[in-house]
N, C-alpha and C positions, 0 to 999 in steps of 0.2 A: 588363183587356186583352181576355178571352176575351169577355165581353158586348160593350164594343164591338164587335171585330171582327164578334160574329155582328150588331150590327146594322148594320156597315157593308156586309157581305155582302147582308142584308137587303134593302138603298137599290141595292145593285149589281145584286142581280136585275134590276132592273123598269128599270135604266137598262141601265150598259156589257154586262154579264153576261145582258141578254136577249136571244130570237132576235127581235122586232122590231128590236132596235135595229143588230144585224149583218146582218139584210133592209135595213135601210133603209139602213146605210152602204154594202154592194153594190151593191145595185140603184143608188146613184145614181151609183157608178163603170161599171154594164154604161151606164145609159141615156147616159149620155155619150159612153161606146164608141163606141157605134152611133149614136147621133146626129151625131158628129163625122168618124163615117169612120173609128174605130182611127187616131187619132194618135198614138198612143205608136208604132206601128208606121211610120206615113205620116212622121211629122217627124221622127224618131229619129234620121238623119246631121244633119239642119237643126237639132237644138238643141245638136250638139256643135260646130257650127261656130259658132251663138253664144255657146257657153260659151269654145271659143277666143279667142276677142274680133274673130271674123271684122266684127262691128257696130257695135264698141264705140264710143264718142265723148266722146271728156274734157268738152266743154261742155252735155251732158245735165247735167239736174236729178237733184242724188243726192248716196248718203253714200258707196258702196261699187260695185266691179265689179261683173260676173255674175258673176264668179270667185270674188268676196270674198263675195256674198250667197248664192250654192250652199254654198260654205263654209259660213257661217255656218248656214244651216238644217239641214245634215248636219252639223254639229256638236250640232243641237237633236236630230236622230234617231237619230242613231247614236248608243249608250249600251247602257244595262241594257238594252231591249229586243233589242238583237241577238245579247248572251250570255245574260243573266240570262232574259231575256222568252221566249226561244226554247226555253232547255232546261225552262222551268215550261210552255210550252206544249204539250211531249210528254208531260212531266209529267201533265198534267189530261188531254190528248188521243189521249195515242200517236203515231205517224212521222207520220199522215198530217193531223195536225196544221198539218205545215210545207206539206202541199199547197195547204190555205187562205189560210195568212198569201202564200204566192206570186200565188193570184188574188187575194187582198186589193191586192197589189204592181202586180199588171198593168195592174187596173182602175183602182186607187190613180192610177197616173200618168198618167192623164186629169182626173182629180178634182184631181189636183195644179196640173193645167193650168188648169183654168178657175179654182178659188180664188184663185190668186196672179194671174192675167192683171185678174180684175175689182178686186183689193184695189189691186193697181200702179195700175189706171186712175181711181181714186178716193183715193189719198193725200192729205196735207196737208202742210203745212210748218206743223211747230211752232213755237209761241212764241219759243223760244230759238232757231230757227232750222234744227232739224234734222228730217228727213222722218220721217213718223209716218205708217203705215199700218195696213192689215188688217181683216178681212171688218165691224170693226165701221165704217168710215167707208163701204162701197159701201150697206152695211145704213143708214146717216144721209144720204147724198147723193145713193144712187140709188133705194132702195126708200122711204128718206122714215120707215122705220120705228124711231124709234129707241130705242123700250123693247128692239127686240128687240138693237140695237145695244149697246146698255146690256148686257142680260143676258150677250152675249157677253163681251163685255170685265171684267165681274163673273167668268164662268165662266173665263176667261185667268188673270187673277188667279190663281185659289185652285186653277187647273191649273198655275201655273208653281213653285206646289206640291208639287201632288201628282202630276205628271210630272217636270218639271224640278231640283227642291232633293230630296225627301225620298228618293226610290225610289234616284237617282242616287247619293247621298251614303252609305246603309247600304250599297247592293252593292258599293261600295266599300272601307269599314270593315270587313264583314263577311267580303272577300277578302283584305284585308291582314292582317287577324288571323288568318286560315287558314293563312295562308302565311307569315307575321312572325312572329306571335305578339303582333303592335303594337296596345295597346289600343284600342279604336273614338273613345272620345273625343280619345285624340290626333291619328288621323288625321282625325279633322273639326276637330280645332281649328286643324292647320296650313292644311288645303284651305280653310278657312272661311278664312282671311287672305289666301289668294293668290285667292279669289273677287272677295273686297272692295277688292284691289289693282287688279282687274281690271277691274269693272264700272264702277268710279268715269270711267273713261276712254270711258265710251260705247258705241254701236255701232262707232267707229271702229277703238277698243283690239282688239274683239271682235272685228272684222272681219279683223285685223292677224294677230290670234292663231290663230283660225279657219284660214286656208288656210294656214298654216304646218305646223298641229299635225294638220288632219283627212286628210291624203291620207298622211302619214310615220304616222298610228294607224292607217290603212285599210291599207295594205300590211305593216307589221307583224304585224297578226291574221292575215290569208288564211295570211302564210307560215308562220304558226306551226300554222293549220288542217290546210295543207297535208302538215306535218311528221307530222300525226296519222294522217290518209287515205292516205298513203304504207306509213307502218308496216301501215295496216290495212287496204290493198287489196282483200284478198279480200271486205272485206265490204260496199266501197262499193255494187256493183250489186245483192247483198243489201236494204242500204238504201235506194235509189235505190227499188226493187219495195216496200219497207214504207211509202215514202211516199204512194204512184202505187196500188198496190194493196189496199189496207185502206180507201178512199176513201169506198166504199160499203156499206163491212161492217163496220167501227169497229176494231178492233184487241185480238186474244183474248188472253186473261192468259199473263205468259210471265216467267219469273223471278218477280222480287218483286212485277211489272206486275201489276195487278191489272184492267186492261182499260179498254177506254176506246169509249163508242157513236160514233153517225155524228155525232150533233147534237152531241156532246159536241164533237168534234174540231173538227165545224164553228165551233163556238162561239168555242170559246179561238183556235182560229186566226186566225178573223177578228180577234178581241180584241188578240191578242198581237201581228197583223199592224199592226193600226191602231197600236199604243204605237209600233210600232215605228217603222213610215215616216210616221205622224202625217198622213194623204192624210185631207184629206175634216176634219180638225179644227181648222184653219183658223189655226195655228201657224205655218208656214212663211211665208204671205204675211205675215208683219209682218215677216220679214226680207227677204224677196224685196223690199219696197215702199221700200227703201234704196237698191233698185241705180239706177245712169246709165243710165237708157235713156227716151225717149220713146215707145218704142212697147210697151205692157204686156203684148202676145200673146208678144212676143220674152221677157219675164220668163217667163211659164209655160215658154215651151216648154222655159229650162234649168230651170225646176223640175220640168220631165216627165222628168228623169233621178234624182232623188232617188229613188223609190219601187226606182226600177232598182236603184240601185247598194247603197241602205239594204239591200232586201228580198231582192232577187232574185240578189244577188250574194254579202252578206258572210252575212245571215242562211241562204242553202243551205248555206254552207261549216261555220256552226254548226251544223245539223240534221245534217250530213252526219257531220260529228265527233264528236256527241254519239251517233248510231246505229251507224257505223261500231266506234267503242268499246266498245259494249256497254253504258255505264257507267249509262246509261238505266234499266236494269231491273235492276242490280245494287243490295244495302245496302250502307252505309259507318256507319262508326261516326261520330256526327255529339251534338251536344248540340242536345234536342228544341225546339224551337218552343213555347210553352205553345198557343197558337192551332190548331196544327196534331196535337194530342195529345187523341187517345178513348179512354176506358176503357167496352168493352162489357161488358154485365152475360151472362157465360158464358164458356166455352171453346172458343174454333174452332180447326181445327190446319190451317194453311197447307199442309200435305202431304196432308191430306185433299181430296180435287174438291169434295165436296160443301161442305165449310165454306168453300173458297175463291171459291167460286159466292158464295155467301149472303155472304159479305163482300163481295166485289165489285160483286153488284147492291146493299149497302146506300152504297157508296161512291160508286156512279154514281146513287145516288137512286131506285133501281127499286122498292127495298122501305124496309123499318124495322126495326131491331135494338134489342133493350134496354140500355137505357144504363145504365151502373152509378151509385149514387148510396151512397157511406158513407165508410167510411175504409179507405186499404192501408195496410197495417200492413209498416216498414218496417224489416228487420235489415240489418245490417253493408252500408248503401245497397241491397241489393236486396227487391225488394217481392216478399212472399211469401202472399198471397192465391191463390189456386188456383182460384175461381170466378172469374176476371176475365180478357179478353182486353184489350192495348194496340193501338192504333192510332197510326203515327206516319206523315202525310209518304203518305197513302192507300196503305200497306204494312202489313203482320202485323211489329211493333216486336219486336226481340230484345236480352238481354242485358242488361237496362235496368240501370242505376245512379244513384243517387238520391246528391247532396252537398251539404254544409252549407259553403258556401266552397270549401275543402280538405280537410275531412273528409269520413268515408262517414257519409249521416245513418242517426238512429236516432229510430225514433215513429210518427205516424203521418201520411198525406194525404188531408186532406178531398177528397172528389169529391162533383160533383154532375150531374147533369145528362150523366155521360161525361166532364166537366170535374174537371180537378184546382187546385182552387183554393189556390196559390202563393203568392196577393197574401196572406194570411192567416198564411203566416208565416214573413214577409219575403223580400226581394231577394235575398238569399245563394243558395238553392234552386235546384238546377240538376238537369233528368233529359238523362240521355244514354242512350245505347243504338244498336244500328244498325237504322238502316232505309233506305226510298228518299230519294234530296236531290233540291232542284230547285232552282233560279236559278242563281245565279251558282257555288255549292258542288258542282251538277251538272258545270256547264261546268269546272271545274277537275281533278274526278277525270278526263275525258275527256280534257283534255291532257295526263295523266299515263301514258296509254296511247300513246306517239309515241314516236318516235325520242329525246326528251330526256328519255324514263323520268320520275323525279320531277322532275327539275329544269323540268318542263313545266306545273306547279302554279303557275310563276312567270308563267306567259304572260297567267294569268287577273285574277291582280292588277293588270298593268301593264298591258293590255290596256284593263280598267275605270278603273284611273285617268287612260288618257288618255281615251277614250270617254266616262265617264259625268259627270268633270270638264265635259269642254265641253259637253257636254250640258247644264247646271246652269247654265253661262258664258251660253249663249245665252237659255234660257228665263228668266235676270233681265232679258235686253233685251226677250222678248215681253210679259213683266210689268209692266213699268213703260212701255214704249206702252199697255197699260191703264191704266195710272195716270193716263197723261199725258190719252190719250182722256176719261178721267172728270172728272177732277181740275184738267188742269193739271200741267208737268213742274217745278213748283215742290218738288211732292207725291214727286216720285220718289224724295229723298232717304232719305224714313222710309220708304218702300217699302222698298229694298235694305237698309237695317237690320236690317229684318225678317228679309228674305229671307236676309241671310248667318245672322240667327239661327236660323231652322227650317233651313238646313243645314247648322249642326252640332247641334243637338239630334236631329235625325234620325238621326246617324251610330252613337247606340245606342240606336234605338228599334225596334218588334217590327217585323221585316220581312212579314210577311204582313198587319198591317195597313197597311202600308205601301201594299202593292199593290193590295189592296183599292180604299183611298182613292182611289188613283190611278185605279181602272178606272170611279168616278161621277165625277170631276172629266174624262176624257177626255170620257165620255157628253156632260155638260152644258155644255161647250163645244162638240160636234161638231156633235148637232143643230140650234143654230142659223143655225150655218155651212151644213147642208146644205140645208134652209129654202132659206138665202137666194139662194144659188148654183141652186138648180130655179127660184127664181121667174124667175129671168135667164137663163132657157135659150136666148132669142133672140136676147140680146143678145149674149151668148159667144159663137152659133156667126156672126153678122154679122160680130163684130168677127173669128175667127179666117178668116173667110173674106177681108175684105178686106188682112187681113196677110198672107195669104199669096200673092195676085194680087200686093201689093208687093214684097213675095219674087221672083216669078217674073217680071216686068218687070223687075229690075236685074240679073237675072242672062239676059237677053238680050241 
């Protein structure tokens, strides 16, 4: 597991995980911007009154409302990105972190605008009869390119993966067992049934389910945010300043924080902004391309409130939760990750400046530490070597406890490389110990600081299970319009086969390569979308101009 990961880390530098590839998602959200006038600003009452159904038209060509297809693609966004996504992004980042994923959000909903506006206006009606859209048909019918169309629909796929089934399914697991104590594979064997009950009925089931379940999860979290920011008043404007003001100066070690640079924060924020509102990766328009409407500007423009409501609204109230609590920069007793577990070769003492310098810049990459390679020698579960420091979770690891099942073990652990190699002798083998948490485990200790004390652990669970559930719901329906695009919707049957089986194998599998995966399968899906939408910059802004003269004539 730990090889993989580091070579899926590897693939993720040079795609999701690099600054070209967060230059290039920006930049094509500013250049829109300001090519367009700031319409996230300009149309903003205008796309609420089409989301009302102030337009709507029963004898439009279509599967679903604007109601039901807003739904639906905020059912693809909202998930582990706006708990789990948020708290690993302060994680890797620090507060100001969240300031990124917000201009990720702003810009996002321009980029949202044009993707869905051009996928609407190039749809098909599939074989069977139902509407089949998204960036791979304007890439086949307007640019004429269709390897590149291919490739998209290729990278949809194996992103409704490693967004949609895998990420979605452990933060899940992983929070019910926290808080249940209910084995991981149970909770994916039942989620895995009610998926398959689910999807078999289409985009329409989806659609049905969608705006039922996404607006009663979205007001359920805030209130429960809320509960938390209340209790912790005094420290909201505190954190409000750590988000705003650390912007340009990265954020200095504090607690178990071990620090976080400018480009760092930049980095993961954009990154964790993108998983989260999904702007610019070209996922929403295959839902968006379902709705009743003839006119495809009017589609974006309700897709120009996703980014808002995803980012700007639910994920502040997570940042805000998580900082306001403190629980950011605090350890917790947690059972370690092998992925996320260094054994340095030396002794640094976190109470010392200097060793916690030199830890810190080797965590943010600034320098290099010797990594320990032999064996810890291990009594009554605790590892008693004295020339070796742990790393857990980018914090100075304490307490640590090594077991064999249910036992404390006794022997020794191969390490290699700062790696403690597990797989060698066997699956039982468990290290815990406390140190910093991040996903979804972050998110949870933070609602235990609210007015519902512990009983606030439970918010996190049910929270994710309705969140990251439809989030999984919807990305089987982006998946299989690949299918259909490639294949034929003949094909879509073994698709979701599939699909319902990597989401329950996923529900106990290592969550950090989880995310990993997820962060090259966003990449190589995005770039093509964003290709293709620059090439069509003229025709976006022609077409939003004359919808909007239409606009402005009938309401004369």
């Amino acid at each position: 597991m730990q090889r993989l990961n580091d070579v899926l880390s590897f693939v993720d530098s040079y795609f999701g995980g690099s600054q070209w590839f967060v230059f290039l998602l920006i930049g094509t959200g500013i250049f829109y911007t300001i090519y367009l006038k700031f319409p996230q600003i300009r149309f903003f009452r205008h796309a609420i009154r089409v989301l009302r159904g102030k337009y709507d038209n029963d004898k439009h060509i279509g599967d679903t409302s604007h109601f039901q297809a807003l739904s639906t693609a905020l059912s693809g966004t909202i998930g582990t990105g706006n708990i789990a996504g948020v708290a690993l992004a302060i994680h890797l980042g620090g507060p100001s972190a969240i300031f990124w994923m917000l201009v990720t959000a702003f810009v996002g909903m321009t980029t949202k605008l044009v993707e869905v506006t051009l996928s609407h206006k190039y749809r098909e009606q599939a074989e069977d009869g139902s509407i089949s859209g998204g960036p791979m048909y304007y890439m086949k019918n307007r640019l004429h390119i269709r390897w590149l169309a291919a490739l998209f629909a290729i990278a949809t796929i194996f992103s409704s993966f490693g967004t949609g089934s895998l990420p979605q399914v452990n933060s899940i697991s992983n929070a019910i067992f926290s808080s249940f104590g209910i084995q991981h594979y149970i909770t994916g064997g039942i989620l895995a049934l009610l998926l398959a009950l689910i999807i078999i009925g289409g985009i329409k089931r989806i659609a049905k389910v969608s705006e039922r379940l996404v607006p009663f999860m979205s007001v359920f979290y805030v209130l429960g945010a809320f509960s938390v920011l209340i209790y912790n008043y005094e420290q909201i404007i505190p954190s409000v300043f750590a988000i705003f003001g650390d912007v340009f100066n990265g954020t200095a070690a504090t607690g178990g924080f071990l620090g976080a640079t400018v480009a760092f924060a930049f980095n993961r924020g954009v990154n964790r902004g993108l998983f989260s509102n999904e702007a610019g990766q070209g996922s929403a328009p295959i839902a968006h391309a379902a709705a009743r409407t003839e006119e495809p500007v009017s589609e974006g423009m309700v897709a120009l409130l996703e980014p808002f409501i995803d980012t700007i609204v639910i994920c502040f109230f997570t940042g805000l939760t998580l900082l306001s609590s403190g629980a950011w920069m605090e350890k917790y007793e947690n059972q370690f990750q092998q992925a996320d577990l260094i054994v340095l070769n030396g002794v640094y003492d976190e109470q010392t400046p200097a060793d916690q310098t030199q830890v810190g810049d080797y965590i943010l990459r600034k320098t290099t530490l010797p990594l320990y390679t032999g064996s810890l020698l291990v009594r009554s579960g605790k590892p008693v070597n004295d020339d070796v420091t742990f790393i857990h979770a980018r914090s100075f690891a304490e307490e640590l406890v090594v077991k064999e099942g249910s036992r404390l073990f006794e022997g020794e652990l191969p390490v290699t490389n700062g790696r403690v190699e597990l797989s060698s002798l066997g699956d039982k083998i468990t290290i815990s110990g406390k140190s910093l948490l991040h996903s979804a485990s972050l998110s949870t200790e933070a609602f235990k600081k609210g007015f519902f004390g512990d009983w606030g652990r439970f918010v996190i669970p049910l929270a994710l299970l309705f969140f990251a559930f439809t989030t999984s719901v919807a990305w089987s329906y982006y998946g299989d319009r690949a299918v259909t695009y490639l294949w034929g919707s003949r094909y879509v049957r073994y698709y979701r086969i599939i699909y319902v089986g990597a989401f329950f194998l996923a529900s106990f599998t290592d969550t950090t390569i989880i995310w990993t995966f997820s962060g090259i399968t966003i990449a190589l899906m995005t770039l093509p979308n964003l290709v293709g939408i620059l090439l069509l910059h003229k025709e976006v802004k022609t077409s939003v101009s004359a919808y909007w003269q239409k606009v402005k004539q009938k309401s004369v």
